[in-house]
N, C-alpha and C positions, 0 to 999 in steps of 0.2 A: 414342489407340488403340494407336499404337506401343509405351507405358509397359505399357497393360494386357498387350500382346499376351507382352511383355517379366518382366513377373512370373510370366505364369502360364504359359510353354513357355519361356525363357531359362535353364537351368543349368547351359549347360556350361563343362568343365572339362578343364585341362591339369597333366599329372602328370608330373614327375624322379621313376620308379619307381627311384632311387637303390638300391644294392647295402646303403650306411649308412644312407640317410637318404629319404625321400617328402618332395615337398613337392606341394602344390596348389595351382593358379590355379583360380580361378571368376572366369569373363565379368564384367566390370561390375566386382567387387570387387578383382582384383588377388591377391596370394599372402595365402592364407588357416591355411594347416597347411604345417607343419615339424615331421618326426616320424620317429624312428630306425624302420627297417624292423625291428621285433622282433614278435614275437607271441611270449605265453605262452601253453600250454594245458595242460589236465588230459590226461596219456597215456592214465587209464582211462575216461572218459566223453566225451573229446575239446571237449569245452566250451570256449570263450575264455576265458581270464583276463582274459587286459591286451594292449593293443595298443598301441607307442609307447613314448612314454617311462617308461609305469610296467612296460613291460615291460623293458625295456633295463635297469632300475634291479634288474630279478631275476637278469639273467645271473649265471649262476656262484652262484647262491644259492640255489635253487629245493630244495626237499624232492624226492624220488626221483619223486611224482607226477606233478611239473608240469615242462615243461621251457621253456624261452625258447629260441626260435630265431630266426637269420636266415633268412627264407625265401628271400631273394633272394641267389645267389651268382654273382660276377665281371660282374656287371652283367645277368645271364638268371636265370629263377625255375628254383631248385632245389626246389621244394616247391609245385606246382601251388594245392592244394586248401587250403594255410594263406596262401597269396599272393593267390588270390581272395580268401580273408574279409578279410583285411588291409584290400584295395581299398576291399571294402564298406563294415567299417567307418569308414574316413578318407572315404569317398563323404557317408555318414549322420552321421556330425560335423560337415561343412561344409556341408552343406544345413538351412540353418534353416530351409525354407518346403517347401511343398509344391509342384509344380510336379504340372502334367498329362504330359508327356514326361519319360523319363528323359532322362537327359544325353548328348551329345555328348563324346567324350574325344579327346584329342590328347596322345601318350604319348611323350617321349624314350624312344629304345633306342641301346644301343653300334651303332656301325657294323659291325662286324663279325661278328654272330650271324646264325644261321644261320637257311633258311625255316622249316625247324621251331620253334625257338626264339620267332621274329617270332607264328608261331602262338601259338601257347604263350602269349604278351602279349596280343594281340586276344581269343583265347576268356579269361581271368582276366579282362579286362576287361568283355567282353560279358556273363559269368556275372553278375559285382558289379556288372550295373543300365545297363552303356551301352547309347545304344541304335546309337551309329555310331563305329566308331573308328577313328584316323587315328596312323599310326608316324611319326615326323623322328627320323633319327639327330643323337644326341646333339651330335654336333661345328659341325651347321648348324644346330641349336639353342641354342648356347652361342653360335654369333659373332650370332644374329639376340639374344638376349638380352642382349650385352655392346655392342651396338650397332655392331658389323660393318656397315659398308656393304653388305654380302652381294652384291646385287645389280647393284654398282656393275662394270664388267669388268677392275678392279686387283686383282690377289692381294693378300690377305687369310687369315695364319696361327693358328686356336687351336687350343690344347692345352688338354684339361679333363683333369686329374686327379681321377675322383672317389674314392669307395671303390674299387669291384670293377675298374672298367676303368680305362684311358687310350686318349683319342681325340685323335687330330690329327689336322688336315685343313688344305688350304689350298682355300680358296670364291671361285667368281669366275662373276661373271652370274646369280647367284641360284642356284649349284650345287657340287657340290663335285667337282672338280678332281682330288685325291689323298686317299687316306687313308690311315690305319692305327690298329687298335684292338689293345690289346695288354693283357692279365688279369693289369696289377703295375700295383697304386695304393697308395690309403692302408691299405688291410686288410692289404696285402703288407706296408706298414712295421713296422704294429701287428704282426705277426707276426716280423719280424725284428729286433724290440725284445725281443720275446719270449724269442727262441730267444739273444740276445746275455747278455741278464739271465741266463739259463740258465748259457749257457757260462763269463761271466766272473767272475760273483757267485756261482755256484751258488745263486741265485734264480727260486721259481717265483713266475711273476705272470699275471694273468687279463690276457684281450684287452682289457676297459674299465682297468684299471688304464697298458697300453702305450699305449693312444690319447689317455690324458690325459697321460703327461709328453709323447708326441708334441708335442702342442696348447702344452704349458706350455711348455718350454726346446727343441722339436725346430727344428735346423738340419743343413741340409745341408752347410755349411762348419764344417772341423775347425777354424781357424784364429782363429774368431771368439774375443772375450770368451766364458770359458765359464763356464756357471750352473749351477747343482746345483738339482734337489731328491729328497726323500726318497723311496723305494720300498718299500712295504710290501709282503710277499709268506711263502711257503713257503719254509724251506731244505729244499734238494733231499737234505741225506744226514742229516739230523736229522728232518725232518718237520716241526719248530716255526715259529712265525712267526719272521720276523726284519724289519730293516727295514736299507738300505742306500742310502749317497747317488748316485745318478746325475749324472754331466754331460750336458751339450747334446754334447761330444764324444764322449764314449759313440754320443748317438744320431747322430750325423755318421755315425763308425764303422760303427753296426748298419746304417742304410737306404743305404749306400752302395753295395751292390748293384743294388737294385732303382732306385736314384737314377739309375743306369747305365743303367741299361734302357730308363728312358725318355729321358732325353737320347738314344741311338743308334736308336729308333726315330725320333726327331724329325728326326737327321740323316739317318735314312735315307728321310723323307718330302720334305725338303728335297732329296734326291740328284733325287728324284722327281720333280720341280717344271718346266716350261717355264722355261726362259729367262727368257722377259717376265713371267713373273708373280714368278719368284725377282728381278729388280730391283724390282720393286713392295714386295718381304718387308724389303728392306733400309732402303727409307724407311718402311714401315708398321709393321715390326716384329711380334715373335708374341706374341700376345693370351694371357696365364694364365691359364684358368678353373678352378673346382672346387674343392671343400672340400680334398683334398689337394693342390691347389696352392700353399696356405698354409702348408705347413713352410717358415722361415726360409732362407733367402739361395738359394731355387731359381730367382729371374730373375737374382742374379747369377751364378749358375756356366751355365745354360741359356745366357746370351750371351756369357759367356767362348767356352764351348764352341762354340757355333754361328758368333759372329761378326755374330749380330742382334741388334740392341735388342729388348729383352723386357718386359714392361708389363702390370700388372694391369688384370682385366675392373673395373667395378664391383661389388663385392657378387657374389665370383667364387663362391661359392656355390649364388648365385639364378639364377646366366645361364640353366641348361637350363631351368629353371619356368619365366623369363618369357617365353623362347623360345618354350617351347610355347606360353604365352598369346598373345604377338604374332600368331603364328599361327594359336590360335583366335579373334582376334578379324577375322582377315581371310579366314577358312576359308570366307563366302559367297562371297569375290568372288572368291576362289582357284578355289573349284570352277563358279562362273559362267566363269569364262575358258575351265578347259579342258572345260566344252561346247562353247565360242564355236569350239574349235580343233578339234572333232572333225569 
């Protein structure tokens, strides 16, 4: 009966409304989609094109009709009504069966957005088909996904670098302790690859063009072996294409700003910390999530600097999706409790 009950009202789902990237947990299956937050559409008839990756494959190429955008900007929706369809769509992708209930949703957001904002996520979500929806900031999402004892009463530190935001937090008894969310991630690098290429090559290059050498040769240390590769783009006082070689040094140089940024909020979360919990960081060390936490040599300068062992989540990536799912998967007995408590 259980099985039955299970197919025909069981779909719910947990969503990283990522800034770059969506991903989705569905109940039972585990992470299902992995898909750039892009949506195409037509400006005169307002129609979808593409959603995902065949949109993201249009940036910067689109005819005058149709444009590709992110609707989601520094981790909150800049664009309500293309951010709903977006949902929907990725909703309607990952549901192969029919179910009698719509779904149940359980959504990472940055820690630090505002009640309006939080709104803003709940009604896009309720439009696109849920029928109950449930917010975890991102950073008690990332340590319940990277498998943070959470719960345990040791401090416990992660930093998720994703696209739009950085969150860090230090968690302890199932809660979090300190924060700080701060709007310079990986978009900000891609962006100050950008504006370096500009300056130093007098090279114009698109934002996917700065996000893959990012991926390819980006480190954060000047000093390493340095790599090259090629960059295709516009010269800036000719107009014509041209093509020129970058280093990993180059991009040391470029995100070392923004590299900044987040190291000094870290430290400044750490200023932040109890006592007892800051001795707990030093044998436990601070947990690296997120897709931009994956430029080259950022757990060895984050511990130079800090003075903590530093250590990749697994699949730092995925920590906020399976977060959320961890927690859609214990969402009865969560909200059985706190009736028990009321």
């Amino acid at each position: 009966m259980a099985g039955l009950f299970d197919f025909l009202f069981c779909n719910d789902i947990g969503i990283d409304l990522g800034t770059a990237t969506t991903l989705v947990y569905v109940k039972g299956q585990g992470i299902v989609l992995s898909e750039p937050s892009v949506v195409a559409i037509n400006k005169t008839t307002g129609e979808l094109i593409a959603v995902g990756e065949e949109a993201k494959r249009m940036l910067g190429k689109t005819p005058t009709n149709i444009i590709s955008i992110r609707p989601m900007r520094d981790g909150v929706i800049a664009d309500f009504d293309i951010t709903q369809r977006m949902i929907r769509y990725f909703i309607r992708k990952v549901q192969r069966r029919k179910t009698l209930l719509h779904p149940r949703m359980v959504i990472g957001i940055p820690s630090g957005i505002t009640e309006v904002e939080k709104r803003a996520v709940k009604e896009a979500a309720l439009q696109a088909g849920a029928r109950e929806v449930f917010l975890i900031q991102e950073p008690m999402a990332a340590a319940i996904g990277s498998g943070v004892p959470v719960a345990d009463p040791g401090g416990n530190m992660v930093v998720d670098v994703g696209g739009g935001t950085t969150e860090v937090a230090v968690v302890s008894l199932g809660g979090i302790v300190i924060s700080k969310s701060i709007r310079t991630a990986g978009d900000e690098m891609d962006q100050a690859i950008e504006a370096y290429c500009k300056k130093k090559y007098n090279l114009l290059i698109g934002e996917r063009t700065a996000e893959d050498v990012k991926i390819r040769i980006g480190t954060v240390l000047a000093d390493v072996d340095d790599q090259h590769v090629t960059v295709k783009g516009r010269d800036v006082a000719s107009g014509l294409p041209r093509t020129v070689e970058i280093t990993s040094r180059d991009i040391a140089q470029a995100i070392s700003e923004a590299i900044q940024v987040i190291i000094e909020v870290v430290k400044e979360c750490l200023e932040g910390t109890p006592p007892e919990l800051s001795a707990d960081l030093i044998d436990r060390g601070i947990v690296l999530a997120g897709g931009g936490s994956l430029i080259g040599g950022l757990d060895v300068l984050m511990s130079h600097e800090t003075g903590i062992p530093v250590i990749y989540a697994d699949d730092p990536i995925t920590c906020v999706v399976r977060g959320c799912g961890k927690y859609l998967e214990e969402l009865d007995r969560i909200k059985k409790s706190k009736r028990e408590l009321l």
